[in-house]
PDB file with one MODEL, atoms N, CA, C and O in Angstrom:
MODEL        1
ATOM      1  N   UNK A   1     -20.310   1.860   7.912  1.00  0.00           N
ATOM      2  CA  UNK A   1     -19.598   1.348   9.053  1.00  0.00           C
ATOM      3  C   UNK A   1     -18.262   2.077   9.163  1.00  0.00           C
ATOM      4  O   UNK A   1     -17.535   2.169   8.173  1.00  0.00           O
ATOM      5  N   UNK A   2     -17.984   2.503  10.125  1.00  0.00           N
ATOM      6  CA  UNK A   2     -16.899   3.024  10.604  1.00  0.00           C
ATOM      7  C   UNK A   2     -15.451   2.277  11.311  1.00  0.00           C
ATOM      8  O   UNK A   2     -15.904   1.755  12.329  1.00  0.00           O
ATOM      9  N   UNK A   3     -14.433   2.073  11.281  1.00  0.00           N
ATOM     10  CA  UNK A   3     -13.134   1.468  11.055  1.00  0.00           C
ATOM     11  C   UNK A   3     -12.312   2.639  11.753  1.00  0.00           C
ATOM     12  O   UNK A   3     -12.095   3.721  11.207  1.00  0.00           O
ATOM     13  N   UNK A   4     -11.742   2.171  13.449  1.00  0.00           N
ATOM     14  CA  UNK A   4     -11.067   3.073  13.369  1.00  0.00           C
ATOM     15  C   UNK A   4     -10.045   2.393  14.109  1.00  0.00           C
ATOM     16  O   UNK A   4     -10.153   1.573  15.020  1.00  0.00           O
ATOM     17  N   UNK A   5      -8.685   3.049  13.365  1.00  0.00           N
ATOM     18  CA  UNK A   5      -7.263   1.907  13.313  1.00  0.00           C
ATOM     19  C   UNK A   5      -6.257   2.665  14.174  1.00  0.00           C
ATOM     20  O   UNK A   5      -6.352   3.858  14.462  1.00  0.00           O
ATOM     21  N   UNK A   6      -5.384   1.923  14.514  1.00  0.00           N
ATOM     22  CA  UNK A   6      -4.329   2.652  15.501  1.00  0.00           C
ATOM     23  C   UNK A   6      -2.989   2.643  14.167  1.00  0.00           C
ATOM     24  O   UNK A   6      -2.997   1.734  13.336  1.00  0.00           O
ATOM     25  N   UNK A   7      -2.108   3.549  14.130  1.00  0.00           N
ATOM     26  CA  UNK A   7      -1.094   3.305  13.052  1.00  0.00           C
ATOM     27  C   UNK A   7      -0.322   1.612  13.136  1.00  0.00           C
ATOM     28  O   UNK A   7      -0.029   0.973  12.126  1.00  0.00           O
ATOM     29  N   UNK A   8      -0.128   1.186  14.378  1.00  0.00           N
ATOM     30  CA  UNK A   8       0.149  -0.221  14.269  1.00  0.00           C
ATOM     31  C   UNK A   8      -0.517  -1.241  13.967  1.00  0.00           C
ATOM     32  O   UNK A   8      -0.040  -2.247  13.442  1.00  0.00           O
ATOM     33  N   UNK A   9      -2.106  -1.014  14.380  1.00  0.00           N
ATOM     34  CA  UNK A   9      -3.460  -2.375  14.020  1.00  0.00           C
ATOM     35  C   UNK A   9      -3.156  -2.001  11.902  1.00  0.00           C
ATOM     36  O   UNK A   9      -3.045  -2.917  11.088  1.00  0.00           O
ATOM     37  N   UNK A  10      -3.093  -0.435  11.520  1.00  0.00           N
ATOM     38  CA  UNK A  10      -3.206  -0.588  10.141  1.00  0.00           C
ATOM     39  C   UNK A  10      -1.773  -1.013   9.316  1.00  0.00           C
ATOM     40  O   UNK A  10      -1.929  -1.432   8.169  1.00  0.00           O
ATOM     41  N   UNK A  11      -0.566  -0.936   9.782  1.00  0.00           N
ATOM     42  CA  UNK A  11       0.694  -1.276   9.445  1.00  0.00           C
ATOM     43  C   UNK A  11       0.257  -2.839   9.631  1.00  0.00           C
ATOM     44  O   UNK A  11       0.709  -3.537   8.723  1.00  0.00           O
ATOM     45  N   UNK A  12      -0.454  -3.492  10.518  1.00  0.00           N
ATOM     46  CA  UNK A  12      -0.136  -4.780  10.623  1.00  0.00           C
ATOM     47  C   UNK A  12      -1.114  -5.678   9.632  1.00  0.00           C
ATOM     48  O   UNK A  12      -0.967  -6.837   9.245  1.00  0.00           O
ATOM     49  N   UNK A  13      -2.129  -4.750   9.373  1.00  0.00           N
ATOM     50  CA  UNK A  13      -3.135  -5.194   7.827  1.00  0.00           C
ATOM     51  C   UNK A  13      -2.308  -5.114   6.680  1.00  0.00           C
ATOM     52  O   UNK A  13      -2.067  -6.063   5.934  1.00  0.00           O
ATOM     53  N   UNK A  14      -1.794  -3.729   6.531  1.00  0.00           N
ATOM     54  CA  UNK A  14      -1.044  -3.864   5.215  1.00  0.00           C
ATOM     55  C   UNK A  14      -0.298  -5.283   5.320  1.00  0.00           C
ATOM     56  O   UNK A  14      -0.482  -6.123   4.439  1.00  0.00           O
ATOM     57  N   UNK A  15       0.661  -5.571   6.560  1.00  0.00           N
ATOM     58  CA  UNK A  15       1.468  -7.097   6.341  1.00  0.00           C
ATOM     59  C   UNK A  15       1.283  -8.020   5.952  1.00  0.00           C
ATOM     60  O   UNK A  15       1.942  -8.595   5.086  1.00  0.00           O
ATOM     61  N   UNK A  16      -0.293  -8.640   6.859  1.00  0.00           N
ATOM     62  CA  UNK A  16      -1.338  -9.566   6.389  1.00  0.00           C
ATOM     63  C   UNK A  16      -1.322  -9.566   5.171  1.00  0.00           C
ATOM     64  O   UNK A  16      -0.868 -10.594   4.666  1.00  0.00           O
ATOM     65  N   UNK A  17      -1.735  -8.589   4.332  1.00  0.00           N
ATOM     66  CA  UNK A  17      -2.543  -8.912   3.165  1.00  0.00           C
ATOM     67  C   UNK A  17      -1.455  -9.359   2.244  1.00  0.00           C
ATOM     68  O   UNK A  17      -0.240  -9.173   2.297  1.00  0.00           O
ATOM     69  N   UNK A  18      -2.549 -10.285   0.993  1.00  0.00           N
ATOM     70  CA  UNK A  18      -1.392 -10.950  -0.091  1.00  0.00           C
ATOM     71  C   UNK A  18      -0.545 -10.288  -0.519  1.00  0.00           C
ATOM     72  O   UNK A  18      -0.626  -9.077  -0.309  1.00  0.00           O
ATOM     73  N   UNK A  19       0.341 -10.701  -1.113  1.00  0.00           N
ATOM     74  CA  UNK A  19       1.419 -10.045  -1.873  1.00  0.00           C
ATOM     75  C   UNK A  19       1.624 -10.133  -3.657  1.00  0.00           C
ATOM     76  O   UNK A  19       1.964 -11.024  -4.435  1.00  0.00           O
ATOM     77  N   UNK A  20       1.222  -8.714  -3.790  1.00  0.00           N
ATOM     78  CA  UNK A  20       1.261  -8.464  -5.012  1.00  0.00           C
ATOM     79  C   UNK A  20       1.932  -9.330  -6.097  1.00  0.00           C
ATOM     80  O   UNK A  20       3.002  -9.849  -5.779  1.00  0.00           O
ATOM     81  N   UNK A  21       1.352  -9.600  -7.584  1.00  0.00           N
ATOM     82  CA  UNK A  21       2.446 -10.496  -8.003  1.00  0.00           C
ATOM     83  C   UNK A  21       1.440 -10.310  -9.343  1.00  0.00           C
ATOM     84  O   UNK A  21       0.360 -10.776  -9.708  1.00  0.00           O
ATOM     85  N   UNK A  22       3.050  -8.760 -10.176  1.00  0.00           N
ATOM     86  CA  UNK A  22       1.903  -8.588 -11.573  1.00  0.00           C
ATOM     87  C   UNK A  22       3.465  -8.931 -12.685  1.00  0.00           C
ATOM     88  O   UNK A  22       4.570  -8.428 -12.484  1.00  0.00           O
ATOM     89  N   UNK A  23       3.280  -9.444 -13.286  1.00  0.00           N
ATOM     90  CA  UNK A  23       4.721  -9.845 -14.379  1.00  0.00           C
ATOM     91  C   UNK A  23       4.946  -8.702 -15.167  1.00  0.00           C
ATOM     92  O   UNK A  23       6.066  -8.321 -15.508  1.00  0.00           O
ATOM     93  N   UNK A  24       3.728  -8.072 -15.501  1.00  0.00           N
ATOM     94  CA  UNK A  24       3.945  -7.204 -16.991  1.00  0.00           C
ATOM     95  C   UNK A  24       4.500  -5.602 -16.511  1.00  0.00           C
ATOM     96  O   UNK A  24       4.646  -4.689 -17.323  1.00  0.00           O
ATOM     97  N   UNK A  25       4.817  -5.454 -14.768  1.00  0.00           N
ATOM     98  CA  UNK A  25       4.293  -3.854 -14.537  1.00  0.00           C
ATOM     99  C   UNK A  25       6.364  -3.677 -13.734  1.00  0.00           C
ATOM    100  O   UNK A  25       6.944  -4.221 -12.795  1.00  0.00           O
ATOM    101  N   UNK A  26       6.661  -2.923 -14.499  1.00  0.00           N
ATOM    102  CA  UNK A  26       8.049  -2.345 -14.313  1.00  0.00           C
ATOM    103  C   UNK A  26       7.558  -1.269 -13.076  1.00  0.00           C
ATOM    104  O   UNK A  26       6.740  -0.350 -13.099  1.00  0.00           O
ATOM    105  N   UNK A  27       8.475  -1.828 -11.931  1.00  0.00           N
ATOM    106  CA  UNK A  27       8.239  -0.340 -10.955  1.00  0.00           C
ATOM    107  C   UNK A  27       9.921   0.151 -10.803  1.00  0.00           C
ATOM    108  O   UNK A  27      10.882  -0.577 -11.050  1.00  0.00           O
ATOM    109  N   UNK A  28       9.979   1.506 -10.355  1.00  0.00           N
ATOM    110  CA  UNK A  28      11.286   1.965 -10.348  1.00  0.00           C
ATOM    111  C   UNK A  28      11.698   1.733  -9.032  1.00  0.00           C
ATOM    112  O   UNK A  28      10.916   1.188  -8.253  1.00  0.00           O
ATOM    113  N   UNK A  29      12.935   2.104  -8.640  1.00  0.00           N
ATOM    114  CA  UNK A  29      13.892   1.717  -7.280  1.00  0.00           C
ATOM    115  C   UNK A  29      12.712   2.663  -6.163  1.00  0.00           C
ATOM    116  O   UNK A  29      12.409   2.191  -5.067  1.00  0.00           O
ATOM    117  N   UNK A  30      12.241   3.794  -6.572  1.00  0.00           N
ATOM    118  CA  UNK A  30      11.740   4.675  -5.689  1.00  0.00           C
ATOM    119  C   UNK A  30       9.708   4.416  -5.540  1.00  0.00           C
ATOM    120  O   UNK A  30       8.964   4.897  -4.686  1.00  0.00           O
ATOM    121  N   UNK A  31       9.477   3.829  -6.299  1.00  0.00           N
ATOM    122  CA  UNK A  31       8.035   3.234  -6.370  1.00  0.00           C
ATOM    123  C   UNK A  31       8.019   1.818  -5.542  1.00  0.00           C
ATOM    124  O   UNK A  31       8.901   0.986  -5.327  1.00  0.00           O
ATOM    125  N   UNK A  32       6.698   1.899  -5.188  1.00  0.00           N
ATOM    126  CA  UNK A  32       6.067   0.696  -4.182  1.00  0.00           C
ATOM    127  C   UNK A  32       4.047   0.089  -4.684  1.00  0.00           C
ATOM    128  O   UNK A  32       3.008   0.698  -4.940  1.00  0.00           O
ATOM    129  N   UNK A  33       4.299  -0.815  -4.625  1.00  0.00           N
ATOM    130  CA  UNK A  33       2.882  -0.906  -5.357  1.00  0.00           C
ATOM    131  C   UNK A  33       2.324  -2.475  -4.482  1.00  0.00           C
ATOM    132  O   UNK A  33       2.709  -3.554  -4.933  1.00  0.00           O
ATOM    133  N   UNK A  34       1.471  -2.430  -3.319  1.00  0.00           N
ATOM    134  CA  UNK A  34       0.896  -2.837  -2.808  1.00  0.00           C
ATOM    135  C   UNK A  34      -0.547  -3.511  -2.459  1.00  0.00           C
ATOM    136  O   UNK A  34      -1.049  -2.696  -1.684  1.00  0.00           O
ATOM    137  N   UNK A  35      -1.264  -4.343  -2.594  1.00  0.00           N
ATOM    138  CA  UNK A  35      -2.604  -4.985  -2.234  1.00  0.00           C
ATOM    139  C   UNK A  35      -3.095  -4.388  -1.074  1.00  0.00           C
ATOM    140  O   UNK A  35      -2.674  -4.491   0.079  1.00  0.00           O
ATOM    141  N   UNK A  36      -3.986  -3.785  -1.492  1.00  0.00           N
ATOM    142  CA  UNK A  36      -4.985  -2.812   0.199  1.00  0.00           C
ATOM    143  C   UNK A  36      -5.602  -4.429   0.699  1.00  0.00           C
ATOM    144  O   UNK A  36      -5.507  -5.379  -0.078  1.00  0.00           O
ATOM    145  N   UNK A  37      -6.012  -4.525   1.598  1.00  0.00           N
ATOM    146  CA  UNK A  37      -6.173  -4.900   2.490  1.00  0.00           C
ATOM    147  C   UNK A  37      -7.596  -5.511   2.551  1.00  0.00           C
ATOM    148  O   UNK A  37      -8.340  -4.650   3.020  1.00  0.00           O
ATOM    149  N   UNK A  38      -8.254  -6.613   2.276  1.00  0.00           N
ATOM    150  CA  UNK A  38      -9.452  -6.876   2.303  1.00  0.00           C
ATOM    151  C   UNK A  38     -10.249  -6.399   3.121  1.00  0.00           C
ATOM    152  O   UNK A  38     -11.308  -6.134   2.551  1.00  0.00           O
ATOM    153  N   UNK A  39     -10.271  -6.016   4.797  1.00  0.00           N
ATOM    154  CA  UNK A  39     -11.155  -5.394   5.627  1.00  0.00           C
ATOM    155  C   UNK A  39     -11.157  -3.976   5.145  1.00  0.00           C
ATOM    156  O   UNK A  39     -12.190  -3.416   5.513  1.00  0.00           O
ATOM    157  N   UNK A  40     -10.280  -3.116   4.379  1.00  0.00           N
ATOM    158  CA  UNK A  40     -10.324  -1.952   3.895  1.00  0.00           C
ATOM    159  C   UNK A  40     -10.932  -1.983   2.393  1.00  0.00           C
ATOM    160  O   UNK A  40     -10.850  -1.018   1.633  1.00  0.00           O
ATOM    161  N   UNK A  41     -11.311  -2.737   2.188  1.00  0.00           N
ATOM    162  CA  UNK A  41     -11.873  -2.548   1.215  1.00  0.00           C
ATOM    163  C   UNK A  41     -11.221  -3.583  -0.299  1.00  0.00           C
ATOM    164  O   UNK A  41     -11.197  -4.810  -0.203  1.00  0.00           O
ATOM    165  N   UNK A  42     -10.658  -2.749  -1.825  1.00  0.00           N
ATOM    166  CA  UNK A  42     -10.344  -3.895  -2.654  1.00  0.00           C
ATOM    167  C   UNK A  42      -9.293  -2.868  -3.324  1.00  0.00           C
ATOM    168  O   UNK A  42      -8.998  -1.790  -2.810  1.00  0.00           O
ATOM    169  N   UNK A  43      -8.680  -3.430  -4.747  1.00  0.00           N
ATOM    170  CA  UNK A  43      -8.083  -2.499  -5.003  1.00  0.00           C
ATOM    171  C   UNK A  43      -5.990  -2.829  -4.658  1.00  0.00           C
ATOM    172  O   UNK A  43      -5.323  -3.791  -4.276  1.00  0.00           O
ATOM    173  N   UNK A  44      -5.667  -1.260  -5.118  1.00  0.00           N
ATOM    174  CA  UNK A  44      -3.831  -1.289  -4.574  1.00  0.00           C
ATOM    175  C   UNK A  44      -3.648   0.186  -4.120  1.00  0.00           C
ATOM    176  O   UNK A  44      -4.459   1.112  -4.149  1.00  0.00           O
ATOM    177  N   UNK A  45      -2.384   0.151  -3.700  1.00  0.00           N
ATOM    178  CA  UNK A  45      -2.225   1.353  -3.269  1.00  0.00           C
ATOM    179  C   UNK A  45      -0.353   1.457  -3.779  1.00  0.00           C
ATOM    180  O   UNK A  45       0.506   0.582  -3.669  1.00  0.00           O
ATOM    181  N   UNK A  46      -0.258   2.556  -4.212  1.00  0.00           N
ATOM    182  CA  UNK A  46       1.149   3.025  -5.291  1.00  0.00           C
ATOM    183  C   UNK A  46       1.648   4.052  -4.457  1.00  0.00           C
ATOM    184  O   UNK A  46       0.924   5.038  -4.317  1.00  0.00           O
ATOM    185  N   UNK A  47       2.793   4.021  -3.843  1.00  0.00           N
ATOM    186  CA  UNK A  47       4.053   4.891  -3.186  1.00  0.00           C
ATOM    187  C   UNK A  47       4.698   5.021  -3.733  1.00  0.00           C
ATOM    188  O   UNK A  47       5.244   4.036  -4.229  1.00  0.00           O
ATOM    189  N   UNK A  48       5.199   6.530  -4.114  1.00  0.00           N
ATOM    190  CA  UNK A  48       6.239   6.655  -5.049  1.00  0.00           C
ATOM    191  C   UNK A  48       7.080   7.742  -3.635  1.00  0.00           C
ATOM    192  O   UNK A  48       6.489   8.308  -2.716  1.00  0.00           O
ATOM    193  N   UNK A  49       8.298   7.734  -3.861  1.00  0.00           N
ATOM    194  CA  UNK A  49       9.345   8.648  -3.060  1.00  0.00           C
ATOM    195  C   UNK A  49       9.490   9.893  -4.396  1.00  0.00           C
ATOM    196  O   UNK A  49       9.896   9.764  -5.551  1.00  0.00           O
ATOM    197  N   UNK A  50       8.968  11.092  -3.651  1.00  0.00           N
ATOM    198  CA  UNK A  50       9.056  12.253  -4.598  1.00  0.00           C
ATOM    199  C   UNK A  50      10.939  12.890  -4.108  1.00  0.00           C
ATOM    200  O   UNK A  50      11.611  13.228  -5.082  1.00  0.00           O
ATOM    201  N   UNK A  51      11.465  12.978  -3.036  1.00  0.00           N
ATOM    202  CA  UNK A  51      12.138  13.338  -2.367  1.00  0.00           C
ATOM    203  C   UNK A  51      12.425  13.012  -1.008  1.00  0.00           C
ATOM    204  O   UNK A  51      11.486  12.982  -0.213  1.00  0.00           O
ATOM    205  N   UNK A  52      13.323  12.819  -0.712  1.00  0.00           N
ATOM    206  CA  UNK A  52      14.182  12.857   0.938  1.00  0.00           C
ATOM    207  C   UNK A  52      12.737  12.988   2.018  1.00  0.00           C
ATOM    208  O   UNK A  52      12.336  14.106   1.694  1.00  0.00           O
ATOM    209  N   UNK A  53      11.979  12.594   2.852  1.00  0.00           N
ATOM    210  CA  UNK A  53      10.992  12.248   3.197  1.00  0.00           C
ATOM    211  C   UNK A  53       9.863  12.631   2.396  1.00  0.00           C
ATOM    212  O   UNK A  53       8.946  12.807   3.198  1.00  0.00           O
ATOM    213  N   UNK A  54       9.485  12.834   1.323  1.00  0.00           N
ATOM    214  CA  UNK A  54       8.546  13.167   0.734  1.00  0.00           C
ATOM    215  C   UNK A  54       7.806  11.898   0.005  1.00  0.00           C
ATOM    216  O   UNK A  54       8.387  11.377  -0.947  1.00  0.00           O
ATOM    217  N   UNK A  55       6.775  11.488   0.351  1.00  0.00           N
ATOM    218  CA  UNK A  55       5.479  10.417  -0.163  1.00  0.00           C
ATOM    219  C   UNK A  55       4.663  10.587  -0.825  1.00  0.00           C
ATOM    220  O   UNK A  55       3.882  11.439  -0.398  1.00  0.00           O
ATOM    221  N   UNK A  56       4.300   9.979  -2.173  1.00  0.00           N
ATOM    222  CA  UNK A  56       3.071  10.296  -2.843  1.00  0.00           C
ATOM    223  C   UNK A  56       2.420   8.828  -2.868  1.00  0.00           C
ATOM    224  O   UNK A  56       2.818   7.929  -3.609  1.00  0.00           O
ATOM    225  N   UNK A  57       1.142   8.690  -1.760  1.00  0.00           N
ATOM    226  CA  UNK A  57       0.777   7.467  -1.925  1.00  0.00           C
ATOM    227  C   UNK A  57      -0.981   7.618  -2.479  1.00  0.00           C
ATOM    228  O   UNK A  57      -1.918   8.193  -1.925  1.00  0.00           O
ATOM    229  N   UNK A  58      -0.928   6.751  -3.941  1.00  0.00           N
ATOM    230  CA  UNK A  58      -2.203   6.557  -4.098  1.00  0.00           C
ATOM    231  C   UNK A  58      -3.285   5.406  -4.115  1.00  0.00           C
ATOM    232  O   UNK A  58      -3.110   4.246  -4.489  1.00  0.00           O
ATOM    233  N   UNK A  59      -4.131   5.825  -3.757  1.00  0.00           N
ATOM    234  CA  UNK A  59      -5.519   4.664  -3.907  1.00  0.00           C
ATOM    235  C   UNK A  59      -6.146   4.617  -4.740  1.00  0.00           C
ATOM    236  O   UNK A  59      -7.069   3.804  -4.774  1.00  0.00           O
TER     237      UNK A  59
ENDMDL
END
């Protein structure tokens, strides 16, 4: 099945979805660590700021 999102319909899933909540996991000022989105599937997704607009986001 195919899923196809406008950048605002998928910004507004990320919002929806729960909010992360791990005690044991230290993130730094420049890291982001997020719950994907149940209609996308399961899982997190990890943003780290490499530099001045620069993104490393993984799944």
């Amino acid at each position: 099945m195919t899923l196809t999102l406008s950048i605002s319909d998928f910004d507004e899933l990320y919002q929806q979805a729960p909010k992360l909540q791990v005690e044991n996991l230290v993130l730094d000022g420049f890291e982001e660590l997020e719950r994907v989105p149940k209609i996308l599937g399961w899982g997190y997704n990890r943003i780290m700021n490499l530099s001045l607009g620069v993104w490393l986001g993984l799944l």
